[in-house]
C-alpha positions in Angstrom: -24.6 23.6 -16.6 -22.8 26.6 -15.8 -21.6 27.7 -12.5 -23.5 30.7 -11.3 -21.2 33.6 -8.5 -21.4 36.9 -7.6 -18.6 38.9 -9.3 -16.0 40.1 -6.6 -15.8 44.2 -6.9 -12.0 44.3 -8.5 -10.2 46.9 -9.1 -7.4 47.1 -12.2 -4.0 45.1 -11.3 -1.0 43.7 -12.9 -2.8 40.0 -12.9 -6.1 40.8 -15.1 -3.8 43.2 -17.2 -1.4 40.0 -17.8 -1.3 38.8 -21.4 -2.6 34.9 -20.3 -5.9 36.4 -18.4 -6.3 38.3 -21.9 -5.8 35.3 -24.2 -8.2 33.4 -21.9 -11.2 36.2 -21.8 -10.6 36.1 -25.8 -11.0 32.7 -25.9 -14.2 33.4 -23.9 -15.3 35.6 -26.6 -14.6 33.5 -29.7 -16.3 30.1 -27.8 -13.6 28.3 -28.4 -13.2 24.2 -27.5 -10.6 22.3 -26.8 -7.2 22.6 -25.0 -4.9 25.9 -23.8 -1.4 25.1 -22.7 0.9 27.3 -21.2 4.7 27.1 -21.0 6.6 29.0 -18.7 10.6 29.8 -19.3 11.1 26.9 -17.2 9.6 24.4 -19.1 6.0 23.9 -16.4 3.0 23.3 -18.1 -0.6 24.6 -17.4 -3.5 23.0 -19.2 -6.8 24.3 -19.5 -9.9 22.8 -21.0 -12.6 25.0 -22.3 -15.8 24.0 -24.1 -17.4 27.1 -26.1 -15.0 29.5 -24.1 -16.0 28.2 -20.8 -13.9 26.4 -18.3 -14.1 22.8 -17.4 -10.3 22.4 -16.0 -7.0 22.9 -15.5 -3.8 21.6 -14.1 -0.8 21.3 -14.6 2.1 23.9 -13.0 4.1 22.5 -10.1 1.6 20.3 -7.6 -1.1 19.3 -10.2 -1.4 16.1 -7.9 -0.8 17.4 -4.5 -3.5 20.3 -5.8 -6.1 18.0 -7.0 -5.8 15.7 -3.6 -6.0 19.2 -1.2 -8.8 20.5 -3.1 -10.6 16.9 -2.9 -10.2 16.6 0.5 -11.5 20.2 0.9 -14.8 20.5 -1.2 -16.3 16.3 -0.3 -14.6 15.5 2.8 -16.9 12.0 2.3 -14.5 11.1 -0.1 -11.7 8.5 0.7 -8.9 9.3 -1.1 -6.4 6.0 -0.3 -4.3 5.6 -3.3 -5.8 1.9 -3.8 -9.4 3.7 -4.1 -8.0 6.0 -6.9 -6.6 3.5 -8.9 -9.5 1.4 -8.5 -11.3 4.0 -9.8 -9.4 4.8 -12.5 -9.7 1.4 -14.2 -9.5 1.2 -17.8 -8.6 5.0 -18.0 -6.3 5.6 -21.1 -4.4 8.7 -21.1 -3.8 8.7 -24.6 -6.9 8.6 -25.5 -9.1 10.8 -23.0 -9.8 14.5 -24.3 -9.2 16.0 -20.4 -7.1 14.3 -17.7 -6.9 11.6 -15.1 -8.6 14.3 -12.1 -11.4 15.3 -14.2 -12.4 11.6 -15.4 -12.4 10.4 -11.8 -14.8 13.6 -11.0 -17.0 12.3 -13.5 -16.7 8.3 -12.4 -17.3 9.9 -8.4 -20.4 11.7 -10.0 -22.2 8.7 -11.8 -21.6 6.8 -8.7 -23.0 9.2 -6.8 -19.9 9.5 -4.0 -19.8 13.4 -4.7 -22.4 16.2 -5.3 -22.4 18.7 -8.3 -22.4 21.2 -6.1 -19.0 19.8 -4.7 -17.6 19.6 -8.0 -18.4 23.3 -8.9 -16.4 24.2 -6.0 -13.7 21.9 -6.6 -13.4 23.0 -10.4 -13.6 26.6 -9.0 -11.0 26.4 -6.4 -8.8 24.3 -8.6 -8.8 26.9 -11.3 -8.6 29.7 -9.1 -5.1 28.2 -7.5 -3.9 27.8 -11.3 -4.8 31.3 -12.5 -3.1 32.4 -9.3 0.7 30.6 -9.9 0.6 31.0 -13.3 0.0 35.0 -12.6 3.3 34.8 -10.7 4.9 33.3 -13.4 7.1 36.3 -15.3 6.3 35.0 -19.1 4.7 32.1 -20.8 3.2 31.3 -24.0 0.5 29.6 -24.9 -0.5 27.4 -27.9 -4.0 26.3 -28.4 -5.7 22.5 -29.6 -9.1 23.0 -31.3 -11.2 20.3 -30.0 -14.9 20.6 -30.5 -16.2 17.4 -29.3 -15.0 18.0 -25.7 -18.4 17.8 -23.4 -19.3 19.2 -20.4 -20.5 16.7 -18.6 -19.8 18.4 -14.9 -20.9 21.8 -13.8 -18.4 24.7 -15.9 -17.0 27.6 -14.8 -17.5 31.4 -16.6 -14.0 32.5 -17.0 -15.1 35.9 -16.0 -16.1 34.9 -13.0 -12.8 32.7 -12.5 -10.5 35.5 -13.3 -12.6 37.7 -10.8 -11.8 35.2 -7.7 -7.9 34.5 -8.8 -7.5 38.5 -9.0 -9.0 39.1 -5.6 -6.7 36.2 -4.2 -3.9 37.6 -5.7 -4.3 41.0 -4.8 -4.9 40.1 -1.3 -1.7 38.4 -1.7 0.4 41.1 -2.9 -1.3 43.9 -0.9 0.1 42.1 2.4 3.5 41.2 3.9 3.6 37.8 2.6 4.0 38.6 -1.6 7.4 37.3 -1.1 6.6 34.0 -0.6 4.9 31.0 -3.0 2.0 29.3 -1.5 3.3 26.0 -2.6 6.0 26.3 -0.3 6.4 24.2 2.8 7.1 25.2 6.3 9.8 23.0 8.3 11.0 24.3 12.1 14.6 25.1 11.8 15.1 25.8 15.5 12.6 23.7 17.5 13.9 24.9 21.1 13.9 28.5 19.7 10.3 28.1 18.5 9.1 26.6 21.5 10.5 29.4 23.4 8.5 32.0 21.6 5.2 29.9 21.7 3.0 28.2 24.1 2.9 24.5 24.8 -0.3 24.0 22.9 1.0 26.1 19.8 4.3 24.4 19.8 2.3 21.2 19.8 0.2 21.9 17.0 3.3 24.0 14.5 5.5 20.8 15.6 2.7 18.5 13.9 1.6 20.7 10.8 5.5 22.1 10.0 6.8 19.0 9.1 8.8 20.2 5.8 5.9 17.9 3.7 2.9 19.7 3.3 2.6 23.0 1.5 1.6 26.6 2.9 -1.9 25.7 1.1 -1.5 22.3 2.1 -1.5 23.2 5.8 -4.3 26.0 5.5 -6.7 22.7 4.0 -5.8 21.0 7.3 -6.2 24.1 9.6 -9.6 24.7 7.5 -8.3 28.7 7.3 -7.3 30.0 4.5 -3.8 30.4 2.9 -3.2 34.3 3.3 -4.2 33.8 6.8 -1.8 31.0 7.9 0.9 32.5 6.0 0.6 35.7 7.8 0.9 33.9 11.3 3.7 32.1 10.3 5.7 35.1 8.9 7.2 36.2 12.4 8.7 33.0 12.4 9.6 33.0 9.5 11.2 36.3 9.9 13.0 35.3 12.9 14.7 32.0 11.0 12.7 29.6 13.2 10.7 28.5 10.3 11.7 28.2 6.8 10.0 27.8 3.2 11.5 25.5 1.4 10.4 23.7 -2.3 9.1 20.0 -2.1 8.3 18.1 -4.9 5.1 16.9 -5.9 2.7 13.4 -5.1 3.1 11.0 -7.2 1.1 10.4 -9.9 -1.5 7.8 -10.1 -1.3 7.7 -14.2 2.3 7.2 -15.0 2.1 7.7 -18.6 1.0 10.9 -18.0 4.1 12.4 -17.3 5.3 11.6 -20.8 2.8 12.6 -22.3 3.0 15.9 -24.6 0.4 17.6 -26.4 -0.2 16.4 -29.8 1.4 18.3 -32.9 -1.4 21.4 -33.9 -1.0 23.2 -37.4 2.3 24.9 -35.9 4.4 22.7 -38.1 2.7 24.5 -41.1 3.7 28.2 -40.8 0.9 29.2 -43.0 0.4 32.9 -43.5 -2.9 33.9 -43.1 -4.5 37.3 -43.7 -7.4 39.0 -42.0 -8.5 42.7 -43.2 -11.0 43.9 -41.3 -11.8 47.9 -39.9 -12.4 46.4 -36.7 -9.4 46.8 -33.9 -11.0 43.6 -31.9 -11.5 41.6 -34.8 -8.1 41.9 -35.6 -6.5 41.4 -32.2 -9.2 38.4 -31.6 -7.8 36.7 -35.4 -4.1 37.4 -34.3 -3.9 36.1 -31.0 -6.6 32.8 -32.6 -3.8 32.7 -35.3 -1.1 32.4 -33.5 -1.8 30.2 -30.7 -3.1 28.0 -33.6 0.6 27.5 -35.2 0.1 30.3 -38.2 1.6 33.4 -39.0 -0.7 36.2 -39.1 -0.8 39.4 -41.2 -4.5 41.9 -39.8 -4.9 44.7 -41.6 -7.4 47.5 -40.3 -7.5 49.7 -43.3 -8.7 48.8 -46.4 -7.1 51.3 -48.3 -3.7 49.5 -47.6 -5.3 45.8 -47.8 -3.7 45.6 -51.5 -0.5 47.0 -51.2 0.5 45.2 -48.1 -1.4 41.7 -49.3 0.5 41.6 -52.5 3.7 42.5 -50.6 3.4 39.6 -48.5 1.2 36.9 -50.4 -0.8 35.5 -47.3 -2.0 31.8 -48.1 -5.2 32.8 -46.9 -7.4 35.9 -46.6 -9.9 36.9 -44.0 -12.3 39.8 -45.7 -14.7 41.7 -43.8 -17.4 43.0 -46.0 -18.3 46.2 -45.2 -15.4 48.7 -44.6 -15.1 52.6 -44.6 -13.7 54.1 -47.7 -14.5 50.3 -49.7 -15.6 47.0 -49.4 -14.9 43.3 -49.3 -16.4 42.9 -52.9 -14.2 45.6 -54.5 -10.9 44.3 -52.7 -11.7 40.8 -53.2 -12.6 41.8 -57.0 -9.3 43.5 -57.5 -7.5 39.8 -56.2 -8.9 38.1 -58.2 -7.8 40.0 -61.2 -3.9 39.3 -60.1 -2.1 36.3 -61.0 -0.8 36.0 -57.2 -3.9 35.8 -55.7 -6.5 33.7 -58.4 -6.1 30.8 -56.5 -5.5 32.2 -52.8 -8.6 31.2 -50.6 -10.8 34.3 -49.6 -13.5 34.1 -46.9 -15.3 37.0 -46.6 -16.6 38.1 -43.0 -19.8 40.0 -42.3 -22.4 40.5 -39.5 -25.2 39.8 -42.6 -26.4 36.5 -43.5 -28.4 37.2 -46.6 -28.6 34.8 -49.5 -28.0 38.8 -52.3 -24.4 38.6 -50.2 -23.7 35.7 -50.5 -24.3 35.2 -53.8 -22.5 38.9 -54.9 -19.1 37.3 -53.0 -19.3 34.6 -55.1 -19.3 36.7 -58.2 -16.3 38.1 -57.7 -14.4 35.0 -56.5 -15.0 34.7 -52.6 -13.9 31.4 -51.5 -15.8 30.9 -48.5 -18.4 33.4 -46.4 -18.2 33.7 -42.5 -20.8 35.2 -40.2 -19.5 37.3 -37.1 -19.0 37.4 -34.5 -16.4 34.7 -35.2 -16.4 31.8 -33.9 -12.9 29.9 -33.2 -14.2 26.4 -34.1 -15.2 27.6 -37.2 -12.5 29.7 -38.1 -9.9 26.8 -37.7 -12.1 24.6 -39.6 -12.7 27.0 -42.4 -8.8 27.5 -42.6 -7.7 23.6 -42.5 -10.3 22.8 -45.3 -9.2 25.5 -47.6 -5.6 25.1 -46.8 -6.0 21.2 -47.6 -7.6 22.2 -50.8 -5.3 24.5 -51.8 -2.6 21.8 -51.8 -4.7 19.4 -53.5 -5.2 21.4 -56.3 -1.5 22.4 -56.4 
């Protein structure tokens, strides 16, 4: 099931122009499965799960408890969310084992016991995803390192990325387009000058900032409980703010009701290996889609877009494995792949040849001049990592 919205009218901004919003779309593209992780220069973490390039989850970053709790409360207020109840709940849940995380099993256990609606969850998921797009666009660098996983299910409503990257950008330009860009929503408010404050407000507003400004709950946290939204409570709070009768200070996170989580790293990917891998194809997206696939994989990457210099620049640096695209201006993926063959570097290199055909003539002609393997565009990241592991373990087996 995927989650259906109207695309917000967005204009061009620093967040979608940001290399992770890229990488993501492009993971859209390629239908990729499995997990995206993100590491800022601090060491913070973001996870995202997709199945065929759509989004499931994320979390991660620096309140992926106090996140998932606010957003619970928020989208199935029916809920009870006592920590007894979640750990109830989460019975027999192995961390090591399960393909997502803690939050979205228990959205799946609330959902076959019929405590919370899928409509709920699609907002949930949305909002969730939204707030993580959102703080990792305010982070200054990351990078990002993928885990191929094709058996991950969608068994809860998804969410297009399109659409996700379309709400986080209208949050954050909102954000940044009024007074308050400064500041982290995942700050909390705390009264620094109570008698000062009360001063400047009436008896009833005192009452209520003197209950919500407690130094525990977060900008977003006290938005949830006021049932207005972020930008808007931030913006009433800034004269305050301003006048250093309120102040924003960092607060660590809830605990976690899965322990072993917190040690828990993502497992080793094909990073280890360093393999160089080749892919000589005309097309400029092809070769941006392979590189940015490539390297979030673990490999080294070498795209080529002329086929004229696909020989010179392959025997200089003796990829491990070539990418071929079949039809080329100027020559082809037969001639080039002919040519290989014929050089004592390259007679036992793995060569997959990609083409938008499927015809059993082409297939055929590729294998009389040596192609290893044949892969039909557009490309598809499950089967580009899979194609690359088997001919990689091959190649090692018969050295």
């Amino acid at each position: 099931m995927t989650v259906k919205s109207i695309k917000p009218n967005v204009s061009f901004s620093l967040f979608t122009a940001s290399k992770q919003v890229q990488f993501i779309q492009t993971l859209k593209r390629i239908r990729f499965s499995g997990q995206l992780i993100l590491t800022s220069s601090d060491q913070q973490k973001w996870l995202f799960f997709l199945c065929q390039g759509h989004l499931m989850y994320a979390t991660g970053g620096t309140h992926p408890v106090r996140r998932w709790l606010r957003n619970v409360a928020a989208h199935s207020p029916q809920l009870t969310l006592d920590r007894s109840t979640i750990e109830r709940d989460l019975t027999g849940f192995d961390p090591a084992t399960c393909k997502t995380c803690w939050q979205y099993h228990l959205l799946i256990v609330w959902a076959k016991q019929q405590k919370i609606t899928h409509e709920q969850i699609a907002k949930l998921i949305q909002s969730v995803i939204t707030e993580v797009l959102f703080d990792i666009a305010q982070t200054q660098q990351t990078t990002y390192q993928i885990k191929q996983d094709n058996t991950l299910s969608t068994q809860l409503p998804v969410i297009d990325v399109e659409d996700a990257i379309a709400r986080a950008n209208q949050r954050w330009q909102a954000w940044h387009h009024d007074l308050v860009a400064e500041y982290s929503p995942n700050l909390a408010p705390v009264i620094r000058q109570p008698q000062a404050l009360q001063a400047r407000t009436s008896e009833a507003v005192y009452q209520l900032l003197s209950k919500l400004l407690d130094g525990k709950h977060t900008l977003r946290d006290v938005a949830v409980q006021m049932k207005r939204d972020v930008l808007q409570v931030t913006r009433s709070l800034l004269p305050y703010i301003r006048w250093g009768l309120v102040e924003l200070i960092s607060i660590p996170d809830l605990p976690n009701p899965i322990k072993q989580e917190d040690s828990k790293r993502p497992p080793a990917t094909a990073q280890s290996t360093q393999a160089l891998i080749a892919c000589v194809d005309d097309s400029p997206l092809v070769c941006h889609t392979m590189e940015k696939l490539l390297s979030a994989s673990g490999y080294q990457s070498l795209v080529i877009d002329d086929g004229l210099r696909a020989i010179a620049l392959l025997i200089a640096r003796k990829p491990d494995l070539i990418f071929l695209d079949l039809v080329m201006p100027n020559t082809n993926g037969y001639e080039i792949c002919a040519k290989l063959r014929k050089l004592q570097a390259f007679q036992t290199t793995p060569i997959v040849i990609l083409t938008g055909k499927d015809g059993i003539v082409d297939r055929v002609r590729a294998k009389l001049v040596g192609a290893s393997d044949f892969l039909n565009k557009p490309i598809d990241a499950g089967t580009v990592l899979n194609v690359i592991s088997k001919h990689l373990k091959q190649s090692v087996v018969s050295h």
